[in-house]
C-alpha positions in Angstrom: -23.8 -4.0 10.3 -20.0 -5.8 10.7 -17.4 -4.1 12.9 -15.7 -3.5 9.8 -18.3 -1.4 8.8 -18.9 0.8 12.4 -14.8 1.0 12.4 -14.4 2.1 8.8 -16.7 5.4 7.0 -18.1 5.3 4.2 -16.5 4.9 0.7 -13.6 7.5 0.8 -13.8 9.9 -1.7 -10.5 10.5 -4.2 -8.5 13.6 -3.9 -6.9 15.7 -6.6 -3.2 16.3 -6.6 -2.4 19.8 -6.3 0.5 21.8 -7.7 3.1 21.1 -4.6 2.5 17.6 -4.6 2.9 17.5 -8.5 5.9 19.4 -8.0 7.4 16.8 -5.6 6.4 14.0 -8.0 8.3 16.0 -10.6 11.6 16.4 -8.6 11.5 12.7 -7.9 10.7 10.9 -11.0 7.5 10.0 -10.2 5.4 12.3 -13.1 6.2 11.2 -16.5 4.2 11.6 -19.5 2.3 8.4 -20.7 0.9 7.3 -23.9 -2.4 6.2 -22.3 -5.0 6.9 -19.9 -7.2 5.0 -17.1 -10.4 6.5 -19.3 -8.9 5.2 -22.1 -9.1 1.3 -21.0 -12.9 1.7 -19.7 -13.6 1.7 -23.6 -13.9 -1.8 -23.6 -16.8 -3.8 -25.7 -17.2 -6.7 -23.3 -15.9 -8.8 -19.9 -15.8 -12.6 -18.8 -15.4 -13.5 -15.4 -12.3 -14.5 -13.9 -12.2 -17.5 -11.9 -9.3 -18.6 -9.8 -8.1 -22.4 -9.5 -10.6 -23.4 -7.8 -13.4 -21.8 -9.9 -14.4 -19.1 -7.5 -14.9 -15.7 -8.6 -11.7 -13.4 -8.1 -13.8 -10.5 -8.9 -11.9 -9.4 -11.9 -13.2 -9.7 -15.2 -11.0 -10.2 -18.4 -11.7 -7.0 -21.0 -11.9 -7.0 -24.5 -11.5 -4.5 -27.2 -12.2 -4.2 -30.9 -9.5 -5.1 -32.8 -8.6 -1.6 -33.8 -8.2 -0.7 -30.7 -6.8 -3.4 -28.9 -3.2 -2.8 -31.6 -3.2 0.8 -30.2 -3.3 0.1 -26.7 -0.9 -3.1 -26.2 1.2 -0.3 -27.7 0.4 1.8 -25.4 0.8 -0.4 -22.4 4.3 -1.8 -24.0 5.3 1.5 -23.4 4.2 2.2 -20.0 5.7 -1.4 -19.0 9.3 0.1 -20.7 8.7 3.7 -18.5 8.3 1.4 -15.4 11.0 -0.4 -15.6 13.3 0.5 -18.0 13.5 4.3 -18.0 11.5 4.6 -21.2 14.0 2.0 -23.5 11.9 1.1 -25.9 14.4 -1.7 -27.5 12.1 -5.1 -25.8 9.2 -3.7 -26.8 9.4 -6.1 -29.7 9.3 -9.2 -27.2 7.2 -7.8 -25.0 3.1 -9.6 -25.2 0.0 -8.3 -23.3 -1.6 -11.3 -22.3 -4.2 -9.7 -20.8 -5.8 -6.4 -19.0 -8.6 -7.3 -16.5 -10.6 -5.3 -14.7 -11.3 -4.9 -11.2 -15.4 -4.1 -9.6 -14.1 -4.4 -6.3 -12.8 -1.7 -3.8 -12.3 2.0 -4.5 -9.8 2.2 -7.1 -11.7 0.2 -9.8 -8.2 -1.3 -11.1 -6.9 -2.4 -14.2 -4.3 -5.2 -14.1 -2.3 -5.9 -17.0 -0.3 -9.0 -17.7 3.0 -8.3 -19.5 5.0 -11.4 -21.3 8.6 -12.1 -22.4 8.1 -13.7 -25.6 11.5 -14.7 -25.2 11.5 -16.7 -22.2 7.8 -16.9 -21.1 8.4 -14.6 -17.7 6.2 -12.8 -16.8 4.7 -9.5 -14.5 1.6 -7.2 -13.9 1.2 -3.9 -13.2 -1.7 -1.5 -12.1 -3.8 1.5 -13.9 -5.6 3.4 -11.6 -7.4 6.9 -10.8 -4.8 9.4 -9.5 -5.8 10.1 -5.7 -3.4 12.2 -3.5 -4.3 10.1 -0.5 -2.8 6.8 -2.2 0.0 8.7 -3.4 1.3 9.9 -0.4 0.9 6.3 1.2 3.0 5.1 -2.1 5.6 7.8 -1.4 5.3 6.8 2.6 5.4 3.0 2.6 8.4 3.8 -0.2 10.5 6.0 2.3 9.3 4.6 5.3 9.0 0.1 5.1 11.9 -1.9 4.1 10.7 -1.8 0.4 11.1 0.1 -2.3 8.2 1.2 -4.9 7.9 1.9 -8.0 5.1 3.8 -9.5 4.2 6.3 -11.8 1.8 9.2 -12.1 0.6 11.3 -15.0 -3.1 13.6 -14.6 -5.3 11.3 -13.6 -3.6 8.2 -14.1 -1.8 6.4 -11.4 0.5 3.4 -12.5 1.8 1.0 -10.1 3.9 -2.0 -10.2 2.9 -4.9 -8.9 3.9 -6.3 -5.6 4.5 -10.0 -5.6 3.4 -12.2 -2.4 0.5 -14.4 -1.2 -2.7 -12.6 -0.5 -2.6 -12.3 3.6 -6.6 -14.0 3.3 -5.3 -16.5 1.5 -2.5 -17.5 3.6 -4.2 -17.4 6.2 -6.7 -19.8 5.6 -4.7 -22.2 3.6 -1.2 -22.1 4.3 -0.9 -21.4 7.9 -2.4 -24.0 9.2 0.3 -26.3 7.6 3.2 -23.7 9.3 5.6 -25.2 11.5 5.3 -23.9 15.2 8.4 -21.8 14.4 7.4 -20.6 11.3 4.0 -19.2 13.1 6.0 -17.7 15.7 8.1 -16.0 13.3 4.8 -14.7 11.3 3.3 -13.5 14.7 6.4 -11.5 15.2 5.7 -10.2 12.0 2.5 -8.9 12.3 3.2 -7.3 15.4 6.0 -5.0 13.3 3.7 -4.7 10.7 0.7 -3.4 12.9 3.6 -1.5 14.5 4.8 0.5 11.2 0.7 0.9 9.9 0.2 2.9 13.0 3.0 4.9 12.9 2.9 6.1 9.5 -1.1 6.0 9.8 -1.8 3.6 6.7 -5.4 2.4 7.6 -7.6 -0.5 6.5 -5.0 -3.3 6.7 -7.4 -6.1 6.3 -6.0 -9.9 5.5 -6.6 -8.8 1.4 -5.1 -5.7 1.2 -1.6 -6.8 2.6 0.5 -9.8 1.6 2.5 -12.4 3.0 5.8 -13.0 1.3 8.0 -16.2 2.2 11.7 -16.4 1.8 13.8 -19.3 1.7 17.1 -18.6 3.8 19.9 -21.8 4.4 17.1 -24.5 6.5 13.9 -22.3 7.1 11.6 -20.1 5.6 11.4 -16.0 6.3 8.2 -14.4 6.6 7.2 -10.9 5.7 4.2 -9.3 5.6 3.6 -5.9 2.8 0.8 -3.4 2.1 -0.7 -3.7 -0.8 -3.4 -1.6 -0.9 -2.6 2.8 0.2 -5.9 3.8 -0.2 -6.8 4.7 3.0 -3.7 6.9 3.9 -4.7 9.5 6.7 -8.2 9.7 6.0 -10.2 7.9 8.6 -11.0 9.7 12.6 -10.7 6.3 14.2 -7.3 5.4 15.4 -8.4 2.0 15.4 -8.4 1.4 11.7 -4.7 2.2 11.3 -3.8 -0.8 13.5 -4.6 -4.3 11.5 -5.0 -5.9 14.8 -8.7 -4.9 15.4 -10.0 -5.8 11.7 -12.0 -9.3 12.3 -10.0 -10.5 8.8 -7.1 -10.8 10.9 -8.4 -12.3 14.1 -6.3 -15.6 13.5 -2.9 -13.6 13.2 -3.6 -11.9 16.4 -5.0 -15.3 18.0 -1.5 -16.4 16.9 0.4 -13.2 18.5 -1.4 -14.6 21.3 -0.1 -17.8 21.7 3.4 -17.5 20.3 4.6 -14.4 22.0 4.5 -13.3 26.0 4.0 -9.7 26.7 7.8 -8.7 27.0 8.3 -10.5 23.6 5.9 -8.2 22.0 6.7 -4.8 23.1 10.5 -5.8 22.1 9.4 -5.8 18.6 7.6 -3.0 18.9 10.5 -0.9 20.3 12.4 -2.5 17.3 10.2 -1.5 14.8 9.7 1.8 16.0 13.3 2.4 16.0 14.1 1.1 12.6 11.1 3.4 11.3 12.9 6.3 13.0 16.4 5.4 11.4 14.3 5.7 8.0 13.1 9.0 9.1 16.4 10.3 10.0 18.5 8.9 6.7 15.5 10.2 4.5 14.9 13.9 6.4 14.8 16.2 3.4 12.2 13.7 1.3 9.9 13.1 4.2 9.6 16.5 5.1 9.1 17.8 1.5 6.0 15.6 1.4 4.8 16.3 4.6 4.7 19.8 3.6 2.8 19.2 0.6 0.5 17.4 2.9 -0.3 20.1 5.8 -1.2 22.1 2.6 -3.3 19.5 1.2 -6.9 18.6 1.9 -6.9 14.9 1.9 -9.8 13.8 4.8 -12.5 15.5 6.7 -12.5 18.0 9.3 -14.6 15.6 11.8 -12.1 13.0 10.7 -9.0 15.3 11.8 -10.6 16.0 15.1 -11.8 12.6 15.6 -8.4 11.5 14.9 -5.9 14.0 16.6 -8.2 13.6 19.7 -7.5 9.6 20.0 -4.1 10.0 19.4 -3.7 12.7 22.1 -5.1 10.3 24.3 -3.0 7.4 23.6 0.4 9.3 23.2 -0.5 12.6 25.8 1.4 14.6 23.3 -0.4 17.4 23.6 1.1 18.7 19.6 -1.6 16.1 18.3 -4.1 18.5 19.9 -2.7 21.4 17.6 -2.6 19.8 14.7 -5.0 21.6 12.3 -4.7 18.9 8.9 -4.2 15.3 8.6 -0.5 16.3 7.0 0.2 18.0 10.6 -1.0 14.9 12.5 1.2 12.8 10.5 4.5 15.0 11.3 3.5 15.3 15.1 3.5 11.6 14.7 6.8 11.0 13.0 8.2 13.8 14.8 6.6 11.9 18.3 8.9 8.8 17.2 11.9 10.0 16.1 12.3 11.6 19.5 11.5 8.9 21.6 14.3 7.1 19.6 16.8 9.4 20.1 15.6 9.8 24.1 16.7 6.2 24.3 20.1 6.6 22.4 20.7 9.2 24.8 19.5 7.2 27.5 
């Protein structure tokens, strides 16, 4: 058995959204009628395997449809692209392709990916049909509120729609660009990481192994910016083990903590931490009102296990002594004691 495997449960189960969660979804633009469902795309008549450049298997394979029904649900998928991103304006739907819709056997969510064209130009952009499961929404909705990024997603029944995030896959740049990094540019991505683990544990987004985050490089005047982003909200509140909401102890990322090792000293460290913390609670504080609108819908939802919730509120207890942890009777109550635990250790040290 891997560590992985004794850190993480078994295969998490997906939740139903129930009516206050729908209703928030409603009041912010996030439930919108589509023209096509996630059952609708598993009617396809066969699959080839994708390979990535250097003929391994990505574990997506490319679907096909009859013809019939392939017109109706480029269509359909047209559509969805114009809801996405353009409010419903159907007026590019005319230069709009489907160049493909592959589908993914890995992971929980089963995926479909669609590839969306500009006829006009040759751009192009994916997005993401999924189950609906209350636990990745409200890590959506979280890492929306709560990270420097914005999302953009869109849920309908059982159908989840979500954009695509752009970036290189963190597995992949770790093993093959960040061995060519400059010495800077890894101290700058080890300062990252330590944010990112950082923000993960505070908002309690688990299971941040190397392929379910990315690594996203900016060029700024003479250097390169590195930023790291979830990908993957699966795994939102659900696990006991506090362990597997910090992406430092999966063995995927043992070279970026080797690297946290040997680029930053102690005091370096907990600097970022106090940084990230306190930008986390600034987006707590502008955001009040939305936060706690879905942290109620979460203390009344059931979105983990009750060994999981003692499991968890238990480990926390111990690492913060905040004896609310202790109280908390749901994974959504958890979650507020812990933004709630934050926010007033950040406004302690205004006062302070």
């Amino acid at each position: 058995m891997s560590s992985n495997e004794k850190l993480m449960s078994q295969k998490k189960p997906a939740f139903p959204v129930i009516n206050p969660l729908n209703e928030y979804l409603v009041e912010h633009s996030r439930n919108i009628k589509i023209p096509i469902f996630y059952d609708d795309l598993l009617r396809f008549q066969g699959s080839i395997v994708v390979y990535d450049k250097n003929e391994e298997d990505t574990l997506w394979v490319r679907t096909y449809y009859s013809e019939f029904e392939r017109e109706e649900i480029d269509l359909s998928l047209k559509k969805v692209y114009t809801l996405l991103h353009s409010n419903g304006n159907e007026e590019t739907i005319p230069y709009l392709n489907i160049d493909a819709i592959d589908y993914c056997t890995f992971g929980n969510s089963k995926p479909f990916r669609v590839k969306v064209r500009n006829v006009l130009n040759d751009n192009y952009t994916h997005f993401y049909i999924k189950k609906t499961d209350a636990s990745r929404i409200y890590g959506l909705e979280l890492e929306h509120i709560l990270s420097p990024y914005n999302l953009n997603f869109l849920v309908y029944k059982d159908t989840l729609i979500e954009e695509h995030i752009a970036g290189i896959p963190g597995d992949d740049f770790i093993r093959d660009f960040l061995p060519k990094c400059t010495e800077s540019e890894k101290a700058q991505i080890a300062k990252e990481f330590v944010k990112f683990n950082e923000r993960c544990m505070i908002r309690l987004l688990g299971d941040m192994r190397s392929y379910n985050y990315v690594i996203v490089p900016t060029h700024d005047f003479d250097h390169v910016v590195y930023k790291i982003r979830a990908i993957d909200f699966d795994q939102q509140c659900f696990e006991g083990k506090f362990k597997v909401y910090n992406p430092q102890f999966f063995k995927e990322n043992i070279r970026m903590v080797a690297l946290v090792g040997q680029k930053l000293q102690e005091a370096s460290i907990n600097q970022y931490k106090i940084e990230e913390r306190s930008i986390v609670a600034k987006r707590i504080l502008s955001s009040e009102t939305r936060v706690n609108e879905l942290i109620n819908c979460m203390k009344k939802d059931v979105i983990s296990s009750e060994k999981n919730i003692d499991l968890l509120k238990n480990q926390i207890y111990n690492f913060t002594k905040d004896v609310q942890f202790k109280r908390s009777s749901n994974m959504g109550e958890i979650l507020e004691t812990a933004l709630e635990f934050v926010k007033r250790n950040y406004e302690n040290m205004r006062v302070s």
